[in-house]
MIDONU-909778 format. One record per residue: residue in three letters; x, y negated, z of N, C-alpha, C, O in turn. Coordinates in steps of 0.1 Angstrom, whole numbers, padded with zeros to 4 digits, always signed. Each point is the difference from the previous one (the first is absolute). Last residue first. Example, Ala and Ser with C-alpha at 12.3 -4.5 7.8 and 13.67 -1.06 7.14 Angstrom:
<rs>
Ser+0128+0022+0071+0009-0011+0000-0008-0011+0008+0005-0011+0001 Ala-0002+0068-0002-0009-0012+0000+0009-0012+0000+0010+0000+0007 
</rs>
This chain:
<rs>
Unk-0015-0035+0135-0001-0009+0015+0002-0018-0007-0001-0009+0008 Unk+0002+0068-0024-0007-0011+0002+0007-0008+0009+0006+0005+0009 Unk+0007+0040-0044+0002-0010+0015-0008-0014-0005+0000-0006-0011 Unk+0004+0064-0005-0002-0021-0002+0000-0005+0016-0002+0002+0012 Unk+0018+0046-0043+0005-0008+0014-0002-0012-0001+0008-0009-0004 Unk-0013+0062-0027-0001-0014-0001+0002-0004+0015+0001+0009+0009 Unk+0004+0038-0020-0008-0009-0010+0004-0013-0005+0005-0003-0011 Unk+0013+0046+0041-0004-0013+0003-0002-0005-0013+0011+0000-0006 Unk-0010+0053+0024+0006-0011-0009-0004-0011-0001-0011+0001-0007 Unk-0014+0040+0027+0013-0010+0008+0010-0004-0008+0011+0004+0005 Unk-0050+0005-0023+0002+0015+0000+0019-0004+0009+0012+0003-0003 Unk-0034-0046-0007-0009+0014-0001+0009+0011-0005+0004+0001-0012 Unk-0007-0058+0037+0002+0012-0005-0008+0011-0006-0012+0000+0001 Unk+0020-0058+0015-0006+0007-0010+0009+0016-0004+0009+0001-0008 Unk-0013-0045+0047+0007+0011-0008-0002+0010-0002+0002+0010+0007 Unk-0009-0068+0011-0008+0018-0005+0008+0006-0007+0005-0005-0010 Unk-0004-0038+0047+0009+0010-0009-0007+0008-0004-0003+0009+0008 Unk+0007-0060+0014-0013+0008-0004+0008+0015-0010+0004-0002-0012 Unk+0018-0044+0047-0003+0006-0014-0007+0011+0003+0001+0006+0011 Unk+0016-0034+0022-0009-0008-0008-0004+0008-0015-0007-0003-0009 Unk+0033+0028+0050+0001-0010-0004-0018-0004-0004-0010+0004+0004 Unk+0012+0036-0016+0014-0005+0005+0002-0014-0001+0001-0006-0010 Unk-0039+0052+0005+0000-0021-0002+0013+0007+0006+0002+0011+0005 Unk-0029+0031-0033+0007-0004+0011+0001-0019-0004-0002-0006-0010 Unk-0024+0053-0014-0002-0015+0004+0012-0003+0010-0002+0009+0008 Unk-0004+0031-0047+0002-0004+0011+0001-0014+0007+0010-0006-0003 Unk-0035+0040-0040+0003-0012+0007+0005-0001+0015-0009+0001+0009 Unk+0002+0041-0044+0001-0004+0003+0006-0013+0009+0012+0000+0005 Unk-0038+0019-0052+0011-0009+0003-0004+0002+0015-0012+0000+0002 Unk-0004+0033-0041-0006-0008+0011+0012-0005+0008+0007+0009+0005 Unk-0016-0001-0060+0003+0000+0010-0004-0003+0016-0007-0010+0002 Unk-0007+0005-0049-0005+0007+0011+0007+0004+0014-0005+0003+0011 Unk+0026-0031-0057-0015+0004+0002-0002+0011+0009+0007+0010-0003 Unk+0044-0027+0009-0011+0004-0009-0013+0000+0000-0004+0004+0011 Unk+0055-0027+0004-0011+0003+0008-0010+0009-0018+0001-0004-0012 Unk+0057-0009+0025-0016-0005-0006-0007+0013+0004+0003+0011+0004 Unk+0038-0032+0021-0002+0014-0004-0013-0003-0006-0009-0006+0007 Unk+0032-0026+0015+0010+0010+0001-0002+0005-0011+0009+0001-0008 Unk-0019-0057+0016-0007+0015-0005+0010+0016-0003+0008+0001-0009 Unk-0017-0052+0042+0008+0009-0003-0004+0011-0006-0005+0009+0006 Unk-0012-0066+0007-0005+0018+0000+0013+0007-0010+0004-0005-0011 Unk-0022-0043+0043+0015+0011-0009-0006+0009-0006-0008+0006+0007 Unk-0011-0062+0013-0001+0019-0003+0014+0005-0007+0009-0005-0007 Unk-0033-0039+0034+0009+0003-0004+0000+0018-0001-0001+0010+0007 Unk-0034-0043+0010+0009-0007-0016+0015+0001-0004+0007-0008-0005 Unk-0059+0026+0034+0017+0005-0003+0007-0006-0012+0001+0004-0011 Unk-0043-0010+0050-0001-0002-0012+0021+0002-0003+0010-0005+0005 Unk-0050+0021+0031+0012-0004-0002+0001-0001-0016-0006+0007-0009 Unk-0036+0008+0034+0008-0011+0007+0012-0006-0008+0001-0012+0001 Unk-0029+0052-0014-0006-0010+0000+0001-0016+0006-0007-0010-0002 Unk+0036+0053+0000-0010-0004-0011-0005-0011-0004+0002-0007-0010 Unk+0013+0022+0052+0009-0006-0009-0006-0002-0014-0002-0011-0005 Unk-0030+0032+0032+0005-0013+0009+0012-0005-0008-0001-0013-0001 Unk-0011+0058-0014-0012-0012+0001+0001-0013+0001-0005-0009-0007 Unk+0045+0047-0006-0005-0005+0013-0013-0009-0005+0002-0009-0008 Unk+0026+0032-0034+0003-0010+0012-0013-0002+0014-0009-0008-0003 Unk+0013+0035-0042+0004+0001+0015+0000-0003+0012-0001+0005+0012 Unk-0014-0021-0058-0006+0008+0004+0003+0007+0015-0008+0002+0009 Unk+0037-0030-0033-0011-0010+0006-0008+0011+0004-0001-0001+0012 Unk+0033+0018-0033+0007+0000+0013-0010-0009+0004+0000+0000+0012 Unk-0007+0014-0053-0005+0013+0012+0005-0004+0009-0001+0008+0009 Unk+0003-0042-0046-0011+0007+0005-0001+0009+0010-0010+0001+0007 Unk+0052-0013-0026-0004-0011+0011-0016+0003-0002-0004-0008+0008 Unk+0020+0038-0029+0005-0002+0008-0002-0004+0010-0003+0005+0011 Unk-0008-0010-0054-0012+0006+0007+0008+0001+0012-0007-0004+0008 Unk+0029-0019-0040-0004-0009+0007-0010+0009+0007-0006-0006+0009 Unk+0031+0029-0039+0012-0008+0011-0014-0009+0007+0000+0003+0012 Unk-0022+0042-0035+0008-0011-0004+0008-0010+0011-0003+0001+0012 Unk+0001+0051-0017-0004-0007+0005+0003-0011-0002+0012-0004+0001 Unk-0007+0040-0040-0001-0004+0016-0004-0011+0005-0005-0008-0007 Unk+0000+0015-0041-0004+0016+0005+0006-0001+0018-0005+0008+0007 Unk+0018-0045-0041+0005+0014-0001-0007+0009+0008+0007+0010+0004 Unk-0033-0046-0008+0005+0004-0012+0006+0010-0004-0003+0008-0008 Unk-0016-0021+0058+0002-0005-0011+0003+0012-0011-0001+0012+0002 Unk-0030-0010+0047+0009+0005-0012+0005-0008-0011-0009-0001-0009 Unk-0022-0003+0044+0006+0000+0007+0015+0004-0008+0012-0001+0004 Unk-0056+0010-0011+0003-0015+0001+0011-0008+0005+0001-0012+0000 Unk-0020+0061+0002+0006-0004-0015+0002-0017-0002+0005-0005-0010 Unk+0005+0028+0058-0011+0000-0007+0006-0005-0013+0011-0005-0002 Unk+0009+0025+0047+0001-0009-0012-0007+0003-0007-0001+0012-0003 Unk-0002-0014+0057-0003+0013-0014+0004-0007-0003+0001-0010+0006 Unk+0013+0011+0044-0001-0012-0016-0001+0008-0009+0009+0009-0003 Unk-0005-0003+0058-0001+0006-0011-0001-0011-0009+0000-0011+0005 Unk+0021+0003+0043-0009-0001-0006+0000+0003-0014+0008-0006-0007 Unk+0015+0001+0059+0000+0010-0011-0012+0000-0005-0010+0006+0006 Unk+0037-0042+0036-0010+0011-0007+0002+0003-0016+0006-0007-0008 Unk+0025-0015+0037-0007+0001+0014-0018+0007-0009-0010+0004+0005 Unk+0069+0003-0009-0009-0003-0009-0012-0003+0012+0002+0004+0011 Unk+0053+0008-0018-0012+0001+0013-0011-0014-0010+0003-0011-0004 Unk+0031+0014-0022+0001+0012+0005-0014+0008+0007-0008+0009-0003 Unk+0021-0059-0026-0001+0006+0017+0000+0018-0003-0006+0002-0011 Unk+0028-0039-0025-0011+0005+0004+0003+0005+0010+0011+0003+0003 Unk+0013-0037-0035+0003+0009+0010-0015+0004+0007-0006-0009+0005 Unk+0018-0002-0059-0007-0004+0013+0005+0008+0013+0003+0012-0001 Unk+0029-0028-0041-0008+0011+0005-0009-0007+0011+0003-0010+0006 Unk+0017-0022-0040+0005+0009+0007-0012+0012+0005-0011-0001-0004 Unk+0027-0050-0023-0011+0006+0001+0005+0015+0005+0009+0004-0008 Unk+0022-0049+0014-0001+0010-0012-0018+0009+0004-0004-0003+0012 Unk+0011-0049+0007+0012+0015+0002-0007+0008-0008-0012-0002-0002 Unk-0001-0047-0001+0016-0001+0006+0006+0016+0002+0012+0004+0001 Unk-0054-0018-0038+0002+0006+0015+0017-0004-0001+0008+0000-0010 Unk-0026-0007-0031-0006-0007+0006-0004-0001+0015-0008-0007+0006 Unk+0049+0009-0046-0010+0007+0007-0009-0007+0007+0002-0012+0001 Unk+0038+0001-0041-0018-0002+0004-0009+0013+0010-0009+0007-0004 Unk+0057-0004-0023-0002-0015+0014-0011-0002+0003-0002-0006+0011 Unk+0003+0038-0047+0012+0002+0010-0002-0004+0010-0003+0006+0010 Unk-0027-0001-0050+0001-0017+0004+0004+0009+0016-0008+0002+0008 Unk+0003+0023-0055+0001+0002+0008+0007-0016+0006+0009-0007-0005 Unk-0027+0032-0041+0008-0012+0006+0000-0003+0014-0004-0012+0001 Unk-0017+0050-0029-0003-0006+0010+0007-0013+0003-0006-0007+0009 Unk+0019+0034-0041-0011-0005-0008-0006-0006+0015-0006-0010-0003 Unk+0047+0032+0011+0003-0012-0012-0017-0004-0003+0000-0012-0003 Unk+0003+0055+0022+0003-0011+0010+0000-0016-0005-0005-0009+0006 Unk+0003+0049-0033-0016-0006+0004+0003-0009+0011-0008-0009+0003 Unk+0046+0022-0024-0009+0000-0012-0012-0010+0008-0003-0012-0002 Unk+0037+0033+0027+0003-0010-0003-0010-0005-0012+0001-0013-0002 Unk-0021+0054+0028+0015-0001-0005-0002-0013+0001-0011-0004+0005 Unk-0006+0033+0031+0000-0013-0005+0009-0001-0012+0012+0001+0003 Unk-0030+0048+0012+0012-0006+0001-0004-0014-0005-0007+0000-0010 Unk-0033+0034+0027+0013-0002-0009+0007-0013-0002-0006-0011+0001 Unk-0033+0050+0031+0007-0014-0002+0011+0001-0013+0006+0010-0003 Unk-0044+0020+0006+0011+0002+0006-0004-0015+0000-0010-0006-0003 Unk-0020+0035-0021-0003-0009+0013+0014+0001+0011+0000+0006+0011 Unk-0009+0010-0063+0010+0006+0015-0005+0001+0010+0001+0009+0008 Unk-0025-0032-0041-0001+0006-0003+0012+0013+0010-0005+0010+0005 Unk+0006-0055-0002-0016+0000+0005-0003+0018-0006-0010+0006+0005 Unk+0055-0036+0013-0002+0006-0012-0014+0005-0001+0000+0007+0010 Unk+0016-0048+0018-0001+0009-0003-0006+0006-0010-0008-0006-0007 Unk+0032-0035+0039+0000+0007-0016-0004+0010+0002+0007+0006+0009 Unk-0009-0038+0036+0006+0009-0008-0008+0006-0012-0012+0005+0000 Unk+0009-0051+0040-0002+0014-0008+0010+0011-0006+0012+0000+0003 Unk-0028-0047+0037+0012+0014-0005-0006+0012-0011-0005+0011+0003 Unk-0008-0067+0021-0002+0009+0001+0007+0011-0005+0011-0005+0000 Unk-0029-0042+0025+0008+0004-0009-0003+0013-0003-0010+0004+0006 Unk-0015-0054+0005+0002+0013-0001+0010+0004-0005+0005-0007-0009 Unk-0038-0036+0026+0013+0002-0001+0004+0020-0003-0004+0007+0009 Unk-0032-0057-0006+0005+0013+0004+0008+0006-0010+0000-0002-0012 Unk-0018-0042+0010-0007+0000+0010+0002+0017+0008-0005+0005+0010 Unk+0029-0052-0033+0001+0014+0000-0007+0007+0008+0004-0001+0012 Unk-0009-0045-0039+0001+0005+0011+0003+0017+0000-0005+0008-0009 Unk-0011-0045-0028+0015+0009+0001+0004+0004+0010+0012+0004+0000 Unk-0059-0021-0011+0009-0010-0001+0018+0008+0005+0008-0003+0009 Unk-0050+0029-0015+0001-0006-0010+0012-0014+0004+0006-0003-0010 Unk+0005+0048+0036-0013-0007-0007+0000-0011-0011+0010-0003-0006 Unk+0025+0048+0013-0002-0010+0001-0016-0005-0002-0007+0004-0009 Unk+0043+0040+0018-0019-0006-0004+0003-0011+0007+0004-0001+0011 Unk+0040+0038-0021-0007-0010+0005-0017-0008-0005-0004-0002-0011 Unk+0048+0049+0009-0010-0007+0001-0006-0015+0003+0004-0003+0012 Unk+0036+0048-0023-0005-0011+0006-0013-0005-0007-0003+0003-0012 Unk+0035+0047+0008-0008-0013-0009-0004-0005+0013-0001+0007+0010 Unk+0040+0033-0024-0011-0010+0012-0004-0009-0005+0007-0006-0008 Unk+0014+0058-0004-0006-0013-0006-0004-0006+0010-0008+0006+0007 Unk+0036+0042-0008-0007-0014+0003-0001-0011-0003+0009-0008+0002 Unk+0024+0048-0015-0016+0004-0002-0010-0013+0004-0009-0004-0008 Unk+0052-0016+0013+0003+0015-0005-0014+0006-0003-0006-0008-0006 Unk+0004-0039+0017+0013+0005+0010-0004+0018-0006-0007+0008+0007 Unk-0009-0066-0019-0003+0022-0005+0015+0003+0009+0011-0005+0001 Unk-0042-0040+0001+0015+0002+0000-0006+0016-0006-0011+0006-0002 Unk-0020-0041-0001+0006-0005+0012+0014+0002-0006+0007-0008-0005 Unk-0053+0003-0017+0003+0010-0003+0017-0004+0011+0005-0010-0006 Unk-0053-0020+0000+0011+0004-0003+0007+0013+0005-0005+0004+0011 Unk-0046-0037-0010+0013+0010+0003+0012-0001-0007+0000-0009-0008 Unk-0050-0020+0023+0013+0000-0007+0010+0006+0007+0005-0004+0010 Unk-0061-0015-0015+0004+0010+0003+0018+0002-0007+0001+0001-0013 Unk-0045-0038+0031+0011+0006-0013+0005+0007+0006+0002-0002+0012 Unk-0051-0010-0004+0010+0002+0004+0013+0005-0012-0001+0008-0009 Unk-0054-0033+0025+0013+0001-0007+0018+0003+0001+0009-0009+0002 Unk-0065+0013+0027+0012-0002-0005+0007+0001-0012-0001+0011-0005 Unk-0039+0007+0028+0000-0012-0011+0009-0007-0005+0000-0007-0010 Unk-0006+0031+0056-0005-0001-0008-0002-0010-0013-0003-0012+0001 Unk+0040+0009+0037-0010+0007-0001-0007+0001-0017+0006-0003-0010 Unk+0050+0012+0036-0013-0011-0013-0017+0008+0010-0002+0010+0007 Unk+0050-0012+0025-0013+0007-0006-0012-0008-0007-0009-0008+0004 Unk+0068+0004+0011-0015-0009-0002-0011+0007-0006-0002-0003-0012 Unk+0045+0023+0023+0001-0016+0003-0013-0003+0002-0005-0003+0011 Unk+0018+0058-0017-0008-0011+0000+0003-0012+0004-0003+0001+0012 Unk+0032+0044-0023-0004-0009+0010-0007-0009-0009+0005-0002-0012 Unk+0013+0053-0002-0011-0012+0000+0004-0007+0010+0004+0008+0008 Unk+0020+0036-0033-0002-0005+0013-0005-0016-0004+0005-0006-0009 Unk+0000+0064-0012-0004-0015+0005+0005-0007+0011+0003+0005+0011 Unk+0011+0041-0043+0000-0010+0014-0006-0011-0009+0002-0004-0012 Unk+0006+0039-0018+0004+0009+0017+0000-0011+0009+0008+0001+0009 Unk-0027+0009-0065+0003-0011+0014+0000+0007+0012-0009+0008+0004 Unk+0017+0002-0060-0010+0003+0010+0005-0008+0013+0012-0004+0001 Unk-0009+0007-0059+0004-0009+0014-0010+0005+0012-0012-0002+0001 Unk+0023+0027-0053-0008-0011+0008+0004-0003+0013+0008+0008+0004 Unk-0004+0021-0056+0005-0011+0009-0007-0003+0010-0012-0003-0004 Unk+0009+0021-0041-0006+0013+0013+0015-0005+0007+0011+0006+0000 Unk-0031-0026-0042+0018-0001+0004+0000+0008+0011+0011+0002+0004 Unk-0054-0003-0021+0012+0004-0013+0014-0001+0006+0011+0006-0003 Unk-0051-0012+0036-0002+0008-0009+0008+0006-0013-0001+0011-0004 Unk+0004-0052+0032+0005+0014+0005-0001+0011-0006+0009+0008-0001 Unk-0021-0056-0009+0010+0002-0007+0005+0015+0003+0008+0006-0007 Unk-0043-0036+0022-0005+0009-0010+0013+0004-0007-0001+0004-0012 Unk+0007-0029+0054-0006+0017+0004-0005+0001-0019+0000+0012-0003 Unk+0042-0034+0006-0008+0001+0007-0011+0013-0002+0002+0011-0005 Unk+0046-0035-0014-0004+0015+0011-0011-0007+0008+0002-0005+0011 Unk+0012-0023-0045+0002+0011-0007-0002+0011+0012-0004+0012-0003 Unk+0004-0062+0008+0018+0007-0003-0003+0013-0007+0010+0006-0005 Unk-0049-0025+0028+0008-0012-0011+0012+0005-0008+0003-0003-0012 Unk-0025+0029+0050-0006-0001-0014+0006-0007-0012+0001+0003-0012 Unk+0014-0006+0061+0000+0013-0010+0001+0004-0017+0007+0004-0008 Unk-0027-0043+0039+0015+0000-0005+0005+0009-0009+0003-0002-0011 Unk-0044+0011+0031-0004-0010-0014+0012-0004-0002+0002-0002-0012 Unk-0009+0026+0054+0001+0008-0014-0002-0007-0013-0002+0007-0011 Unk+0009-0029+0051+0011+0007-0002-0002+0009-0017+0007+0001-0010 Unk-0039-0027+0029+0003-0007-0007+0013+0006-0006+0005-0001-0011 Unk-0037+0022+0041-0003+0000-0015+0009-0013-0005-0005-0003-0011 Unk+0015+0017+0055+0000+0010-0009-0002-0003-0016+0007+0003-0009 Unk-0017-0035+0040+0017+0001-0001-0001+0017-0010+0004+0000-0011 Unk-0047-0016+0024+0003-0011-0006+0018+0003-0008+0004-0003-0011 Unk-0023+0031+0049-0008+0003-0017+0004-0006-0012+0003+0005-0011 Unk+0005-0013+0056+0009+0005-0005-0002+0005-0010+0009+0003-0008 Unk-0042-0029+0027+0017-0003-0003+0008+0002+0000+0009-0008+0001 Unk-0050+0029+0004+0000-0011-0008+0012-0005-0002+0005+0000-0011 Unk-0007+0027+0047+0000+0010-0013-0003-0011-0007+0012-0004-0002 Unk-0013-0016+0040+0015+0003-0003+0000+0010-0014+0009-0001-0008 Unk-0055-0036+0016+0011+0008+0007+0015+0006-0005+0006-0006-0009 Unk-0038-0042+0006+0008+0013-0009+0006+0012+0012+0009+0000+0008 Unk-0046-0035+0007+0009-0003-0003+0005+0012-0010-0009+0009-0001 Unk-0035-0021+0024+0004-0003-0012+0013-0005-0005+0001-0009-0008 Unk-0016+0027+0049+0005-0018+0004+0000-0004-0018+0005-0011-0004 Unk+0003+0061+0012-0007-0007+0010+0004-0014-0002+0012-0003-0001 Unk-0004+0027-0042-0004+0015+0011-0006-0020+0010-0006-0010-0005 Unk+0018+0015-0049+0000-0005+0012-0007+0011+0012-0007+0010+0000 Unk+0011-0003-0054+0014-0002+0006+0001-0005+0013+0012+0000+0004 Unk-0047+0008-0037+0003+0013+0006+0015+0001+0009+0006+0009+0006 Unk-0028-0051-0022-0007+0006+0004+0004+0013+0011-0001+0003+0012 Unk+0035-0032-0039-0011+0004-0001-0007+0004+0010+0007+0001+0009 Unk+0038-0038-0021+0000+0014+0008-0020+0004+0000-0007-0009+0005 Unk+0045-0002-0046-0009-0007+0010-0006+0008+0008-0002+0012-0003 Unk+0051-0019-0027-0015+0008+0006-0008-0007+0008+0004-0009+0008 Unk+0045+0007-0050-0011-0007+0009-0009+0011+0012+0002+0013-0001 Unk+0053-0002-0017-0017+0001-0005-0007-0010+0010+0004-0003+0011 Unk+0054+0008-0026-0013-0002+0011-0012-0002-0007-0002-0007-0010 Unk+0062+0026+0014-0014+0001-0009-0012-0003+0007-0003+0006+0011 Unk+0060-0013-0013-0013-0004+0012-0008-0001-0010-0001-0009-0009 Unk+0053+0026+0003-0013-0004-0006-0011+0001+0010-0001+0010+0007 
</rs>
């Protein structure tokens, strides 16, 4: 089953050149994922009584074609394969004449919100996703980031209450907020990245203070998100 919402891209959704940046469009993929959800009976006003919910251990974005402002964009997921605790859902944003203008996948897992475990896919809820098998939208499976070790600097990150979704941690797209924060002046403000990962280990809480490690390999951009030397999180730019 391929579920798809309209959007237009806003105001609050363009960064340089009045184009969309990357939290905008992943914003886009998130919020339509959780409107799938919804359709079948597990979304977010549904957690509260079925104390269910879907939490996300990976992104990954490439950009084709960056909408600008004012756009019209369709937005269309599906729910991939389930391989034992794991769920993969795909992505695609199309513009108004059926172009694909980016591309996402990504990995969750069931959880009990009251345990805060993971729990078992049964055949019940798997069946209500219909699942489109043959339809990926990457040639290789979505995987670990390999990160540097040898780092070239070490930078603090408060989490602030803005910084907080629903369940009380760090929301998935602030992420890709503290690793722009990291990042170098000159990359910042030079390089435009129409390809992201981000890997979530370990959630984050209100106050925490996140240490940021910056290291490049290559063409790519790496921050890695620790505290109390347990890794967080691992985005990759480039």
């Amino acid at each position: 089953m391929i579920y798809s919402n309209d959007y237009k891209i806003g105001i609050e959704d363009i960064g340089i050149n009045s184009e969309a940046t990357n939290k905008a469009l992943l914003a886009i993929m998130q919020d339509v994922s959780a409107l799938h959800s919804a359709s079948i009976g597990y979304g977010v006003l549904e957690i509260e009584t079925k104390k269910r919910a879907w939490m996300l251990l990976d992104w990954k974005m490439k950009v084709i074609k960056r909408p600008k402002y004012n756009y019209e964009i369709k937005a269309e997921t599906w729910s991939r394969k389930v391989e034992r605790l794991y769920a993969y859902r795909d992505f695609q944003l199309k513009d108004k004449d059926g172009n694909i203008i980016a591309i996402g996948t990504s990995r969750w897992i069931f959880v009990d919100t009251d345990r805060r475990r993971p729990v078992r896919l049964t055949a019940d809820i798997v069946d209500l996703y219909e699942s489109e098998t043959d339809k990926s939208v990457f040639p290789e499976e979505i995987k670990d980031i390999e990160y540097e070790e040898d780092y070239i600097f070490k930078k603090e990150y408060y989490i602030q209450r803005r910084d907080i979704d629903i369940n009380e941690h760090m929301h998935n797209l602030s992420y890709l907020d503290m690793a722009y924060e990291i990042l170098p002046d000159d990359i910042y403000k030079n390089k435009i990245f129409d390809n992201v990962r981000i890997v979530y280990k370990k959630e984050i809480v209100y106050g925490e203070n996140i240490e940021c490690y910056y290291s490049q390999h290559n063409d790519k951009y790496i921050i890695t998100a620790k505290s109390k030397d347990k890794i967080n999180a691992v985005i990759e730019l480039y």
